[in-house]
C-alpha positions as CSV (number, residue, x, y, z in Angstrom):
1,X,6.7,11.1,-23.2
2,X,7.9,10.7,-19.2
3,X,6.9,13.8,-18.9
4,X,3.2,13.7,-20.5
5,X,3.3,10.5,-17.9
6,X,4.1,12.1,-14.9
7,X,1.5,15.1,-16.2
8,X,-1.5,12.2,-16.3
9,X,-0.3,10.8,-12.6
10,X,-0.7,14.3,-11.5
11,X,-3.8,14.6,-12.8
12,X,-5.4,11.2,-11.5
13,X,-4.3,12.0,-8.3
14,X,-6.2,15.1,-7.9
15,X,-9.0,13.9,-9.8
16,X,-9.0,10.8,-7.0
17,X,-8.6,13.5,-4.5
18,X,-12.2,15.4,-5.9
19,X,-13.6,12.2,-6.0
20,X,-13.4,11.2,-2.4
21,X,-15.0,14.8,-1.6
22,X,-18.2,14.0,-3.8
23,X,-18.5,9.9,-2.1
24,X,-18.5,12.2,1.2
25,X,-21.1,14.1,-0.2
26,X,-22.8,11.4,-1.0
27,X,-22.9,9.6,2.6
28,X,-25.1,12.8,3.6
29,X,-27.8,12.0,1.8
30,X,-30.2,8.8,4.0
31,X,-32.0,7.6,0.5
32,X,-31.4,4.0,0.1
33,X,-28.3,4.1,-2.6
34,X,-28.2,1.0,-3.6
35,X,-31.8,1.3,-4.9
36,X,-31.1,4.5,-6.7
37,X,-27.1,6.0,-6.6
38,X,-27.6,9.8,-5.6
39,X,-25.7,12.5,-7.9
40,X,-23.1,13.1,-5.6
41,X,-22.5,9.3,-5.9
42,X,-22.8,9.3,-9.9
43,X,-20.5,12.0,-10.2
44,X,-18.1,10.6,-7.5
45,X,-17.6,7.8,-9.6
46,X,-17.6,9.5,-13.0
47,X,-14.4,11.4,-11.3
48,X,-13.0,8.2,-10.3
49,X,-13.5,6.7,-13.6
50,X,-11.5,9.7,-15.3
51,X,-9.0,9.5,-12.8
52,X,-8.1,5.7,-13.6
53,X,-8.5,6.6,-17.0
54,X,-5.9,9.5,-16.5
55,X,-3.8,6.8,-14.5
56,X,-4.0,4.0,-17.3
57,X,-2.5,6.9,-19.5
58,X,0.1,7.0,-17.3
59,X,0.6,3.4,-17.1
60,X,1.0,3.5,-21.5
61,X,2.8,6.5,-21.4
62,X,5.4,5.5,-19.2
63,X,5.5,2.1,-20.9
64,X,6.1,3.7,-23.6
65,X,9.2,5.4,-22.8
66,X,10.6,3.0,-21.2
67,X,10.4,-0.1,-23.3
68,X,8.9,-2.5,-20.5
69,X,5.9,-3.0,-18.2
70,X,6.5,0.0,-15.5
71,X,6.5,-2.1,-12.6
72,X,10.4,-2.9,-12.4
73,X,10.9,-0.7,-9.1
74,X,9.4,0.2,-5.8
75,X,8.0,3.6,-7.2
76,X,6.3,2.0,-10.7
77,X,5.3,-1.1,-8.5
78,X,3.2,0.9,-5.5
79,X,1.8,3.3,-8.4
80,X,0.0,0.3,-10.2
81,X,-0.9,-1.1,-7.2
82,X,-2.5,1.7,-6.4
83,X,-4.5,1.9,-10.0
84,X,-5.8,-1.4,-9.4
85,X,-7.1,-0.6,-6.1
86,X,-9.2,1.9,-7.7
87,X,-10.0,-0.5,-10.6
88,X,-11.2,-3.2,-8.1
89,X,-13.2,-0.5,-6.6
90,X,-14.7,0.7,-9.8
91,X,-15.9,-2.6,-10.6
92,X,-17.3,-3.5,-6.9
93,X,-19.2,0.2,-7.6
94,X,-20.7,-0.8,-10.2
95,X,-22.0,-4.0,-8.4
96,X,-23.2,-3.1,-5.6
97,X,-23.4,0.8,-5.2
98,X,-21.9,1.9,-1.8
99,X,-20.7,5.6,-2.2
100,X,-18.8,5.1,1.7
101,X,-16.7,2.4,-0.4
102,X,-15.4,5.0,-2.3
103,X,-14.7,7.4,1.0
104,X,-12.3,5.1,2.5
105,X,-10.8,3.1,-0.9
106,X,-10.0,6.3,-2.8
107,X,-7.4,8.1,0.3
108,X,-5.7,4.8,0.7
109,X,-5.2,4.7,-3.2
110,X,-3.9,8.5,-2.7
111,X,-1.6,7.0,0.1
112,X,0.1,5.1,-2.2
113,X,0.6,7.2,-5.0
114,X,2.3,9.5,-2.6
115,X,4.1,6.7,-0.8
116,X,5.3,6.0,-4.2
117,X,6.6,9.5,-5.4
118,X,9.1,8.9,-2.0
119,X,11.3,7.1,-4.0
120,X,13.4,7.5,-6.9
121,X,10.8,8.1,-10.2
122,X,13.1,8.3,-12.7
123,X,13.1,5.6,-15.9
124,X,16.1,3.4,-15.8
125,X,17.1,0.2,-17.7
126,X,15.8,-3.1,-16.6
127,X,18.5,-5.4,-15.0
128,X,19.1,-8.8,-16.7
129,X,17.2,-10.7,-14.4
130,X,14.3,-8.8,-15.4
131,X,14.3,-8.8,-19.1
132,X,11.5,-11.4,-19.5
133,X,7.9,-11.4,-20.8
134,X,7.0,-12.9,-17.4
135,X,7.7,-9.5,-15.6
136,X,4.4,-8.3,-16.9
137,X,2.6,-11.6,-16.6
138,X,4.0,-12.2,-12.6
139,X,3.8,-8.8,-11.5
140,X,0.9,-7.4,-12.6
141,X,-1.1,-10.2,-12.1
142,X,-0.2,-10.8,-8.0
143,X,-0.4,-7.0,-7.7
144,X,-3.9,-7.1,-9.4
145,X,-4.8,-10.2,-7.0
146,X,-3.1,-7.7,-3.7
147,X,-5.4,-4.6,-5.1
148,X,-8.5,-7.2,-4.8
149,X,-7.4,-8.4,-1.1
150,X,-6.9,-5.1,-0.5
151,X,-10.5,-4.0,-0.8
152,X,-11.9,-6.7,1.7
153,X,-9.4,-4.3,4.3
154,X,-11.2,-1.3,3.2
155,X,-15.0,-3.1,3.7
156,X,-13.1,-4.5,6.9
157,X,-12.5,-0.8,8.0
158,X,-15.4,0.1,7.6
159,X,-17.3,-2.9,9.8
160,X,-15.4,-2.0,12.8
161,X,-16.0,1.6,12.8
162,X,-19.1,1.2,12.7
163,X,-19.6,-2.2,15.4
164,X,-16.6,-1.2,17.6
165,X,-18.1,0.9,20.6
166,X,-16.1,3.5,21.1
167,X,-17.0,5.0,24.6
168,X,-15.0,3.0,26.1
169,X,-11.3,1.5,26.1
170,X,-10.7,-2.1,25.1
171,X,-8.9,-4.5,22.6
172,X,-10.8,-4.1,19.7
173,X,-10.5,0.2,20.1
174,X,-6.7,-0.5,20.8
175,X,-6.5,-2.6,17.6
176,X,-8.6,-0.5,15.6
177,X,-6.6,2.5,16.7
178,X,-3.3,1.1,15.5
179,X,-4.8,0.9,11.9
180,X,-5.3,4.4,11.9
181,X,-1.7,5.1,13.2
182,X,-0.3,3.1,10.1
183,X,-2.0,5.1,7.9
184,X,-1.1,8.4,9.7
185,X,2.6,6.8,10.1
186,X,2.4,6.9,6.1
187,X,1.7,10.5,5.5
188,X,4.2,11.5,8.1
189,X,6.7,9.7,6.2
190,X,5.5,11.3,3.1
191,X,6.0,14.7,5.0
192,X,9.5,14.1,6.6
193,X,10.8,12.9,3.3
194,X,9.7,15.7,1.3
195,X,11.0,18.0,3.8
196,X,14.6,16.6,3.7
197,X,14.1,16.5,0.2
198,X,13.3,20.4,-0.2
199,X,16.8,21.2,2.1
200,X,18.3,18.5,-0.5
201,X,19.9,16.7,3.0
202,X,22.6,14.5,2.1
203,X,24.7,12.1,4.0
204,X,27.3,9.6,2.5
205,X,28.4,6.6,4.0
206,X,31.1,4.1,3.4
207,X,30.4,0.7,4.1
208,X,31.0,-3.4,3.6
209,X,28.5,-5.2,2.6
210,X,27.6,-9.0,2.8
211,X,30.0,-9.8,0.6
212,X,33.1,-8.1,2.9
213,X,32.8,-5.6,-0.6
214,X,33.6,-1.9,0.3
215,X,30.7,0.3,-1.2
216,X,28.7,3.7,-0.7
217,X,25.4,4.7,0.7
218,X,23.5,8.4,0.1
219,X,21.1,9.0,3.1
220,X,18.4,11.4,2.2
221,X,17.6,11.7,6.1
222,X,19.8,12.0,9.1
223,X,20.9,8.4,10.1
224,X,19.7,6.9,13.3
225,X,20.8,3.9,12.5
226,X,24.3,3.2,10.1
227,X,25.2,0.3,8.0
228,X,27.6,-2.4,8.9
229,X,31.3,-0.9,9.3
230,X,30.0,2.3,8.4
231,X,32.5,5.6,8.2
232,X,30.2,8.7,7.4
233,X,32.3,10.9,4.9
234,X,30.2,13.8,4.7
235,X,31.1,16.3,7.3
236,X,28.7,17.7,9.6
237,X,26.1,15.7,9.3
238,X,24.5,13.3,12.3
239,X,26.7,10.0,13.3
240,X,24.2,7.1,13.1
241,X,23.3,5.6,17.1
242,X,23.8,1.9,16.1
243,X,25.2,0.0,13.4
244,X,22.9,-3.1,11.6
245,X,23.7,-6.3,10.1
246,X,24.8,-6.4,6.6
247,X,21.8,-8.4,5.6
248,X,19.6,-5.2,6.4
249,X,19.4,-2.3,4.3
250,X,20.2,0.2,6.8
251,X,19.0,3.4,4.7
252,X,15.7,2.0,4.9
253,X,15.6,0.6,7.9
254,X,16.3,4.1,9.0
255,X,13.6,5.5,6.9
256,X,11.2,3.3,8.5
257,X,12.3,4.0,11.9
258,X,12.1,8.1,10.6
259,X,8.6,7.1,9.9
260,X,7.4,5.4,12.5
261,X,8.4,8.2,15.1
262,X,7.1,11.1,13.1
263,X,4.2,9.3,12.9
264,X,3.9,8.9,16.5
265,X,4.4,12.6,16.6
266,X,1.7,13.3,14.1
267,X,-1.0,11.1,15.5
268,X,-0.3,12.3,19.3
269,X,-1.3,16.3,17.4
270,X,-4.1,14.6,16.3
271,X,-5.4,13.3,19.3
272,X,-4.7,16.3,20.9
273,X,-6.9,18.4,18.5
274,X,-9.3,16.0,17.4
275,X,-9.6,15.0,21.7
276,X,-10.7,11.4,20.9
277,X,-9.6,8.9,19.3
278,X,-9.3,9.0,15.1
279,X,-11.5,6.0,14.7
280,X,-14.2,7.7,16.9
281,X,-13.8,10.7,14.8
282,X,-14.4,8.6,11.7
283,X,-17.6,6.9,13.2
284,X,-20.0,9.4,12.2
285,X,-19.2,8.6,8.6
286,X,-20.0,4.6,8.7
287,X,-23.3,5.1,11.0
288,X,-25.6,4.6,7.8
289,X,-23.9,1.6,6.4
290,X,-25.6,-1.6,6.0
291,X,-23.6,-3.9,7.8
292,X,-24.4,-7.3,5.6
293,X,-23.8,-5.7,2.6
294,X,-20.6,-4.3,3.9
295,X,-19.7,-8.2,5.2
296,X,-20.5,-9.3,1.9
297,X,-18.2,-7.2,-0.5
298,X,-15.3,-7.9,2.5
299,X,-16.2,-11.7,1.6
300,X,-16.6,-11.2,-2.3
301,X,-13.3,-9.5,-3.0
302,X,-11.4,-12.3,-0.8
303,X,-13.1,-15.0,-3.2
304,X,-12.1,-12.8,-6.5
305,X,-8.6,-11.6,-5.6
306,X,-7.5,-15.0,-3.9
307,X,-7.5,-17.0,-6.6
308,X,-6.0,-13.8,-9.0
309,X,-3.3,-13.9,-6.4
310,X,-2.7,-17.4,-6.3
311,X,-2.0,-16.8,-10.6
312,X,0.5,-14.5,-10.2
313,X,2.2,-14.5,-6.9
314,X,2.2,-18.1,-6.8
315,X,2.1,-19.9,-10.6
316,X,3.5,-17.8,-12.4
317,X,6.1,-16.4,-9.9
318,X,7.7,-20.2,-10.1
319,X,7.3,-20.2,-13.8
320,X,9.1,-17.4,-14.1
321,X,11.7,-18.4,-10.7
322,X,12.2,-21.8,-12.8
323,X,13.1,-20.0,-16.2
324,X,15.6,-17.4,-14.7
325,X,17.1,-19.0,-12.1
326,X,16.6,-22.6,-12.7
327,X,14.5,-23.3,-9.1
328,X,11.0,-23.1,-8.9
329,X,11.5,-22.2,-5.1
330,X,14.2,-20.6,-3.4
331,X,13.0,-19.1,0.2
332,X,13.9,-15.7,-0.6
333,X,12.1,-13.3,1.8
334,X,9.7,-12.3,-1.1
335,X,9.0,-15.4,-2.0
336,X,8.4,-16.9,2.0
337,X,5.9,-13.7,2.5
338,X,4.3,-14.3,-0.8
339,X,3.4,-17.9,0.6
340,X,2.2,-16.9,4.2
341,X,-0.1,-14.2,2.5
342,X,-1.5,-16.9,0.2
343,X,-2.0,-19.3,3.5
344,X,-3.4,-16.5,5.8
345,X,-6.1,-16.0,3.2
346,X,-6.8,-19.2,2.7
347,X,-7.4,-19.9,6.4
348,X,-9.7,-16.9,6.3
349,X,-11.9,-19.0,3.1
350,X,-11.5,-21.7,5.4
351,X,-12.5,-20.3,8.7
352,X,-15.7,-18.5,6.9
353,X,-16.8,-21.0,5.1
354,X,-16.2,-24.2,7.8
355,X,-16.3,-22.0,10.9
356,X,-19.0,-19.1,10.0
357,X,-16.9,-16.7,11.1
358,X,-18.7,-13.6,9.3
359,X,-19.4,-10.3,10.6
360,X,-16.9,-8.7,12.9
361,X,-14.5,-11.6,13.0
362,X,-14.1,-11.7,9.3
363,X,-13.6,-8.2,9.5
364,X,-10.4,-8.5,11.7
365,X,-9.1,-11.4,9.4
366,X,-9.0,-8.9,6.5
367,X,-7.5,-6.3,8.6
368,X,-4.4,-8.4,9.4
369,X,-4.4,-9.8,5.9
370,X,-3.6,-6.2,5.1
371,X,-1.1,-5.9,7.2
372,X,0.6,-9.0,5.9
373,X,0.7,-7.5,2.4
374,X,1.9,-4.0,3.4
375,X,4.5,-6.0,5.5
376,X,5.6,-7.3,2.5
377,X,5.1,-4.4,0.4
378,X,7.0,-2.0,2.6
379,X,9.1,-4.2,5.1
380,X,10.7,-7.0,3.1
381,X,11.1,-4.3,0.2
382,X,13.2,-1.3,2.0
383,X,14.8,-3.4,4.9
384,X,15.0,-7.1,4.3
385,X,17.7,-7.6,1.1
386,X,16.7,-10.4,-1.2
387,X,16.6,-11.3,-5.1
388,X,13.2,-9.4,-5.0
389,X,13.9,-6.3,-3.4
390,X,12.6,-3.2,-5.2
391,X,14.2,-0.2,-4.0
């Protein structure tokens, strides 16, 4: 059964991959889409459909195997966050039939499927904390709220390239520009750690933890940075630079820090070959979008996943925080970023609705609203520890 699972992931990945190849297909053609949806666009979503379908598959199979709701880790959590991405999509498709939707929504849902198959993939037990009904209730739901956010980033995305003038150098090029490094800091770290992985790098630390414990840490990358009191006790391999507090998990700190930096790396080839910046490169692709009808579906999944989120991030996260730990709040770092996502988006309802900020400002609202929730999805997960921390 895990391994029929892993088959079907394998499969909606690459199905997600044709997918993206036919919505660019479908850009070329000038007809008015949403009037008529060409056949590259028809089949561009049929592909996307069986790719969810091969994905939900997944989602049983795995379940399955493993007696619980797969989303107990970083690698099961990230891999149904990216299925509902596509689901949100699918249903936005459906609504109001914008092939370049597809372009940018299906690469980022690619993103994390690889991002996910970074970590450690194998089924293990649920801890006790986690044996509840609520762990499918809680985290499906605020991931299924997150995947909704997420797509008022992609319409967001989409806005700028095609309103931000790119001849010359400014804030809004600067800005825009760094969303494009995140996403090629993610494949680099997809990249490094699959090369370490192939030469099976290994580096074992000894180390005391917040509670003065002695314990072990396995680095799958050479350490630039160690953990506190850290004696490395695998011979020849690279002495960490500088030692971290016990409260961060250096491993992943230093996986981050790996990231970041090949990612510079990667981008700076990029420029080189591509000689312009990757957002001008992109332009091309947006320049037949229909701006208000972009604005709008930015605006529609804010006012469909907000209140979704608000369920399950919020409600039934203190529900279940009340239940298993007999607090409704605590001001764990999960918790505290959970709360400042539900604000931001709040003020953005707020600021559209009181303030008319639409267009381009609302545009730059979503962006940063999708920085908060990867902040919280890859940050407060790998580095920060807490009672929520998946990996």
């Amino acid at each position: 059964m895990a391994a029929l699972s892993s088959n079907l992931l394998f499969a909606a990945f690459f199905l997600y991959l044709a997918a993206t190849f036919l919505f660019a297909g479908a850009i070329r053609d000038k007809r008015k889409e949403y009037k008529k949806p060409t056949k590259w666009a028809s089949a561009g979503i049929a592909v996307t459909i069986a790719g969810f379908s091969a994905q939900t598959g997944y989602f049983i199979t795995r379940w399955m195997a493993s007696g619980h709701a797969p989303v107990s880790n970083l690698f099961e959590f990230t891999t149904f966050f990216g299925m509902m991405l596509v689901l949100a999509f699918i249903v936005l498709y459906f609504i109001y039939k914008v092939s370049v939707l597809g372009l940018f929504t299906l690469p980022v849902a690619l993103l994390l499927i690889a991002y996910a198959s970074m970590f450690p993939t194998d089924i293990s037990p649920l801890i006790p904390a986690l044996q509840s009904s609520w762990l499918h209730i809680h985290v499906t739901t605020a991931a299924l709220g997150q995947a909704i956010l997420s797509i008022s980033f992609i319409a967001g995305v989409i806005y700028l390239l095609r309103t931000v003038d790119q001849s010359v150098k400014s804030k809004k090029t600067f800005w825009l520009e760094t969303v494009m490094y995140a996403l090629v800091a993610t494949i680099a770290f997809i990249a490094i750690t699959s090369t370490f992985r192939i030469m099976d790098y290994e580096a074992v630390y000894q180390w005391t933890d917040k509670n003065e414990q002695q314990a072990e840490m396995v680095y799958n990358l050479p350490a630039l940075v160690g953990p506190h009191k850290g004696e490395l006790l695998t011979e020849g391999k690279m002495e960490a630079a500088v030692e971290v507090p016990a409260l961060i998990s250096a491993r992943k700190l230093n996986t981050v820090l790996w990231s970041l930096g090949t990612g510079l790396l990667l981008y700076g080839a990029l420029r080189l070959i591509l000689r312009k910046r990757i957002s001008a490169f992109l332009q091309p692709l947006v320049k037949n979008v229909n701006l208000d009808l972009v604005d709008e579906i930015g605006y529609r999944s804010v006012t469909i996943g907000f209140p979704v989120f608000t369920l399950g991030a919020l409600i039934f996260a203190m529900i279940w925080a009340q239940i298993a730990w007999t607090r409704f709040w605590g001001w764990d770092p999960k918790e505290v970023w959970a709360l400042i996502t539900w604000l931001f988006y709040a003020a953005y309802l707020h600021l559209r609705l009181s303030k008319g900020w639409q267009g381009e400002k609302s545009a730059w609202l979503a962006v940063i609203g999708f920085a908060i929730i990867m902040f919280n999805l890859i940050f407060v997960n790998l580095v920060i520890a807490g009672l929520h921390s998946y990996a």
